[in-house]
MIVO-840862 format. One line per 10 residues: number of its first residue (from 1); their letters; for each residue z negated, x, y negated of C-alpha. Coordinates in steps of 0.02 Angstrom, whole numbers, always signed. Example, Ala and Ser with C-alpha at 12.3 -4.5 7.8 and 13.67 -1.06 7.14 Angstrom:
<pts>
1	AS	-390:+615:+225 | -357:+684:+53
</pts>
This chain:
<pts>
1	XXXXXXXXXX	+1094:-155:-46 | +991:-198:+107 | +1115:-273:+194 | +1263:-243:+317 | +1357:-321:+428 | +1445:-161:+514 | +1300:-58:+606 | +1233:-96:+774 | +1035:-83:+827 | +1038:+21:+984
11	XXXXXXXXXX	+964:-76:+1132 | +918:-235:+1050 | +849:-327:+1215 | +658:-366:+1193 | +511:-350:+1282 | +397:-511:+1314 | +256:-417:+1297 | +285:-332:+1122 | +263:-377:+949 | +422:-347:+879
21	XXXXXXXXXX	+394:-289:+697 | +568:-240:+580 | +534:-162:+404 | +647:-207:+267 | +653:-39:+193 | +623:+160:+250 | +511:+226:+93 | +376:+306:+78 | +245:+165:+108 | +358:+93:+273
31	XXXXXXXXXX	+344:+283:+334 | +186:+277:+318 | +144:+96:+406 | +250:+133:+556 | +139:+335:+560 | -16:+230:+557 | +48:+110:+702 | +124:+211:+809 | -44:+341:+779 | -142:+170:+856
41	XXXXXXXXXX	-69:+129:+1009 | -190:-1:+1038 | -46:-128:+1099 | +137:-108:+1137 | +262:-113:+981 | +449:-109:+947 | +480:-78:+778 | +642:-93:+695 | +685:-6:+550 | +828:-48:+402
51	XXXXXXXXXX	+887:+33:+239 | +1071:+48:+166 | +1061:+250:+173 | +1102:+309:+366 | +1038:+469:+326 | +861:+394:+296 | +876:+295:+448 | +971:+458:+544 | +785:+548:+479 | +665:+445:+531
61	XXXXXXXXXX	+761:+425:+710 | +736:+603:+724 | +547:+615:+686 | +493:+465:+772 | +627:+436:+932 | +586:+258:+976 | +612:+171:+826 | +748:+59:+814 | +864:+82:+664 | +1019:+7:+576
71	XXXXXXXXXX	+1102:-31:+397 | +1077:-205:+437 | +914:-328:+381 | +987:-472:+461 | +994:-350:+625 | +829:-300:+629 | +749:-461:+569 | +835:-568:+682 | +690:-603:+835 | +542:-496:+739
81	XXXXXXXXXX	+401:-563:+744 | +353:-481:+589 | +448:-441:+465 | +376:-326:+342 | +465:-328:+142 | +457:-156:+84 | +562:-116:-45 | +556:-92:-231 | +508:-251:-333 | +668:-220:-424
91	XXXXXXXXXX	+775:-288:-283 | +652:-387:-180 | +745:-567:-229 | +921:-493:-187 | +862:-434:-34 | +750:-593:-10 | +895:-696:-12 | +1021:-612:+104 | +866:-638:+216 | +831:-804:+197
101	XXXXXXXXXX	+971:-865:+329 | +887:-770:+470 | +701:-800:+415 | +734:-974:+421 | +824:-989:+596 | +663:-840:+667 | +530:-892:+559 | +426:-739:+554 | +278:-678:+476 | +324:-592:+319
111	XXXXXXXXXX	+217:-467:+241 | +269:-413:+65 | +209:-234:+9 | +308:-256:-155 | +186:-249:-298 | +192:-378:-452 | +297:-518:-332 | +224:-688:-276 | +207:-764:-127 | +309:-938:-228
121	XXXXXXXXXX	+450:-810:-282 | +459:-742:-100 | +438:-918:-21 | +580:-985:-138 | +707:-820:-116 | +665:-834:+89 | +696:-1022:+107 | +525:-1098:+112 | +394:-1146:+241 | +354:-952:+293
131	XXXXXXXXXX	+190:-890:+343 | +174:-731:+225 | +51:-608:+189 | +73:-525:+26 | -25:-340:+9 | -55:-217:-122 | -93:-41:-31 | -111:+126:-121 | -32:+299:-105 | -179:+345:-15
141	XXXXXXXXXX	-94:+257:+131 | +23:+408:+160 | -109:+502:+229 | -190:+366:+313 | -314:+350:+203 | -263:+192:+79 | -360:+47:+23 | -269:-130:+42 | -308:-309:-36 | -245:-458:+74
151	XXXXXXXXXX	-206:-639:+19 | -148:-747:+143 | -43:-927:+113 | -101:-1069:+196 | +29:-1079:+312 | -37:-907:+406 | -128:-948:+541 | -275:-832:+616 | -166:-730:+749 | -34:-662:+611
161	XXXXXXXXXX	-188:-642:+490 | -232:-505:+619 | -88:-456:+650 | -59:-422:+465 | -210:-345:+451 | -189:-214:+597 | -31:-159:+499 | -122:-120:+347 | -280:-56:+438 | -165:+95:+502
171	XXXXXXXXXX	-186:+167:+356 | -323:+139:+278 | -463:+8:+248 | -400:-184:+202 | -485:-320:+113 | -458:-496:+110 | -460:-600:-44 | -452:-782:-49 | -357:-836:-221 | -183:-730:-265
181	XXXXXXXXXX	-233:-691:-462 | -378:-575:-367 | -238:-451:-324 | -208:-414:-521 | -372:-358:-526 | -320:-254:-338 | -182:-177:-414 | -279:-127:-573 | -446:-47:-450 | -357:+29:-312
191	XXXXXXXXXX	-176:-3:-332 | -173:+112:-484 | -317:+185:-472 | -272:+371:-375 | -201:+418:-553 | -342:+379:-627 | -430:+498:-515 | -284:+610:-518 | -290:+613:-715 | -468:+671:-711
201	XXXXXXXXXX	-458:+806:-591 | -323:+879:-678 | -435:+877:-845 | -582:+939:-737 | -444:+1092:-670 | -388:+1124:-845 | -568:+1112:-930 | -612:+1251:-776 | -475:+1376:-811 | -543:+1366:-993
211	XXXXXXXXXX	-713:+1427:-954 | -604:+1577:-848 | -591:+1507:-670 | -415:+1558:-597 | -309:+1425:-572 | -297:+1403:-382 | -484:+1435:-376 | -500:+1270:-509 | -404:+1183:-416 | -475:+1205:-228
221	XXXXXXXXXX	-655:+1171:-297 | -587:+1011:-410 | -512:+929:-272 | -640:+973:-142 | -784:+917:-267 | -684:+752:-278 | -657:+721:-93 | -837:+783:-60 | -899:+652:-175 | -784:+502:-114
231	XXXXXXXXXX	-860:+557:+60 | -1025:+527:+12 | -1013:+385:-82 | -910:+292:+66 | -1045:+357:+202 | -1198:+324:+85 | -1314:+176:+95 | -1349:+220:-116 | -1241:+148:-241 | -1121:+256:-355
241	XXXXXXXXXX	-1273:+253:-501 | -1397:+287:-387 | -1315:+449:-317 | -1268:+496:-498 | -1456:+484:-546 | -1508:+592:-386 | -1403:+756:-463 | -1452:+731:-621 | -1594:+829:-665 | -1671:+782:-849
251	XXXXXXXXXX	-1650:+941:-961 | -1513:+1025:-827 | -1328:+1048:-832 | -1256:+876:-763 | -1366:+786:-883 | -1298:+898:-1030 | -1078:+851:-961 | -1140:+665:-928 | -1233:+634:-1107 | -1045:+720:-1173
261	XXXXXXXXXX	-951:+584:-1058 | -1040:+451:-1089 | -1065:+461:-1296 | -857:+465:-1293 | -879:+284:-1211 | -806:+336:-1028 | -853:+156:-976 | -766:+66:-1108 | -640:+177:-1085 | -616:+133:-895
271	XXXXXXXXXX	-621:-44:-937 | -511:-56:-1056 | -368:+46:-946 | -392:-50:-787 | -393:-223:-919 | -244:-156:-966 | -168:-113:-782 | -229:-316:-735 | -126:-389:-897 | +36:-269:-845
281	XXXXXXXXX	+24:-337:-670 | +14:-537:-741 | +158:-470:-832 | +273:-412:-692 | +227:-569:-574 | +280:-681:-715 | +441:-599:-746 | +481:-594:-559 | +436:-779:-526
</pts>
């Protein structure tokens, strides 16, 4: 459980002049926020850190010195002026609720990283009345290189809304959506979609070593061929068809793998796995309402 009432936060006195951010939580997505902000250093931070394992917390001391740490969420909460939910959707109400005490006497802005939870199932846990930010990010964010969608309740105003949005921006690119149900549709795209990526470069690998390519060579010229082509679809003023067109040659060997891709239905295919991602993640919010 996130929660103790025995460890101490060293130095707990506060700057005026920081935001004062605590993260519920020391996985791999929280490692990767507090990389991103403390990479920034665009304006002065304290960030506090808590999970029930002190040999997470005894970790992350040692890579990243001044952090602030404890087995506490009550500790670290207390005075944040962010407090930042990341832990598995699993336990998000328990923890929620042990929270709710000091949430309600702080009143922070809480961002939620927790996919498949609501922003009425966190208000209710947490007390009510809270500005929160809920977020879906991607495991691209461990190498600073995610894709986030935003929503925002109404009780946010436009200085957390920033402030929100410079957390996620650490590590990656962040989009704003105005109605909650959009972030089904998040999780389905982006949320999810590395694996999907992931699934066909290891098909493209395997379908390489066939044709007698070693595997590391496969590999190396898969992944590279992948990033190469993210690259220049991100930097490109040319849509994703219109690039595809440009290396296709009538007659010539792209044309000959696309006509095989495309007569097995790839787009139908696609749409009926990320329709399929967007139902799962209606699913999950409904059964943690």
């Amino acid at each position: 459980m996130h929660n103790s009432s025995t460890a101490t936060m060293d130095d707990p006195q506060l700057s005026q002049k920081k935001l004062t951010i605590a993260f519920i939580g020391s996985g791999n997505m929280a490692r990767s926020l507090i990389l991103g902000l403390l990479n920034d250093n665009s304006s002065p931070l304290e960030i506090r850190v808590s999970d029930p394992d002190p040999n997470q917390l005894t970790a992350m001391r040692q890579h990243w010195p001044e952090i602030k740490i404890s087995t506490s969420n009550d500790e670290v909460a207390l005075g944040a002026d962010i407090v930042v939910l990341a832990v598995k959707p699993q336990i998000m109400r328990e923890v929620a609720q042990t929270l709710a005490a000091t949430c309600q006497t702080t009143r922070p802005l809480v961002v939620s990283v927790a996919a498949g939870i609501k922003i009425d199932a966190l208000q209710q846990w947490l007390g009510g009345q809270l500005p929160i930010v809920r977020c879906m990010p991607n495991t691209p964010a461990l190498v600073q290189a995610g894709a986030t969608g935003l929503y925002a309740n109404e009780l946010v105003n436009t200085t957390q809304r920033n402030q929100a949005e410079s957390i996620l921006r650490s590590v990656g690119i962040t989009l704003w959506f105005e109605q909650e149900q959009a972030l089904d549709a998040v999780t389905a795209t982006s949320g999810s979609g590395p694996a999907y990526f992931f699934l066909v470069m290891e098909a493209m690998q395997a379908a390489a070593q066939s044709l007698g390519l070693p595997a590391q060579e496969a590999h190396l010229l898969v992944v590279q061929t992948a990033l190469g082509a993210a690259k220049l679809a991100l930097e490109s003023q040319e849509s994703p068809a219109e690039l595809r067109r440009k290396v296709t040659s009538k007659g010539g060997t792209t044309a000959a793998a696309l006509e095989v891709l495309q007569g097995k239905q790839l787009e139908t295919i696609f749409l009926e796995a990320m329709q399929a991602a967007a139902k799962r993640s209606e699913t999950l919010a409904a059964e943690n309402s």
